[in-house]
N, C-alpha and C positions, 0 to 999 in steps of 0.2 A: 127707130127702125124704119128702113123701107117700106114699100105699099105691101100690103097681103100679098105673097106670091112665092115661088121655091125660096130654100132658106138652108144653111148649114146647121147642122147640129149643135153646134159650138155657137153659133150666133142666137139661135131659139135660147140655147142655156143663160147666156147671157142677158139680153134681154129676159126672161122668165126671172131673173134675178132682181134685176132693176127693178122687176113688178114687184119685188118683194117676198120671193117662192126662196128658199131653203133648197142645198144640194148640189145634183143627183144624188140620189142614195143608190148602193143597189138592189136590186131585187131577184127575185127567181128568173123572171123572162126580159121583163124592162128597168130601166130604172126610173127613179120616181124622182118629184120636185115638189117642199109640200107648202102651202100659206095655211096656216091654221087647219083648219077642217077641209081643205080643199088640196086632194093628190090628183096631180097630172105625169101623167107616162110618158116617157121620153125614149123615142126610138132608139136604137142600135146606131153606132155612130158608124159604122161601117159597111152600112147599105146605101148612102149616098145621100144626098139633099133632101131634105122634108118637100112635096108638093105643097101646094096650094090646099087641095082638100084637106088632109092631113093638117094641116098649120089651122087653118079653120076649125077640125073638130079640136085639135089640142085649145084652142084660143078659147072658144064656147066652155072645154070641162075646164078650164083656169078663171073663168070667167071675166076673160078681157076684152071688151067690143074693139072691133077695128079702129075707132078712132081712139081712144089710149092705145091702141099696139102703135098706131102708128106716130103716136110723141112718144113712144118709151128711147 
């Protein structure tokens, strides 16, 4: 992946995959992506690009430090 920074929907999913995360599922409000004990929420693909903040807090509840994000 690129450096930490906006991001498509579709590109999070994918990478989030590579990391070895299960899914989307859906849910009530979001849908979910899960690695064993560990569910991360995945926006609405139709509100536009993930920011940077946003990609960060998903990255911290997935438990992925910027430098694995950025070899996945």
């Amino acid at each position: 992946m690129p450096r930490v920074g906006p991001i498509s929907v579709s590109d999070l999913v994918r990478a989030l995959r590579d990391a070895g995360f299960e899914g989307p599922r859906p849910g009530a409000k979001h849908r979910t992506m899960v690695r064993g004990n560990v569910v991360v929420l995945i926006p609405n693909p139709d509100e536009g690009d993930i920011d940077t903040g946003l990609l960060l807090r998903i990255l911290r509840r997935a438990q992925i430090d910027r430098a694995t994000w950025e070899r996945l």
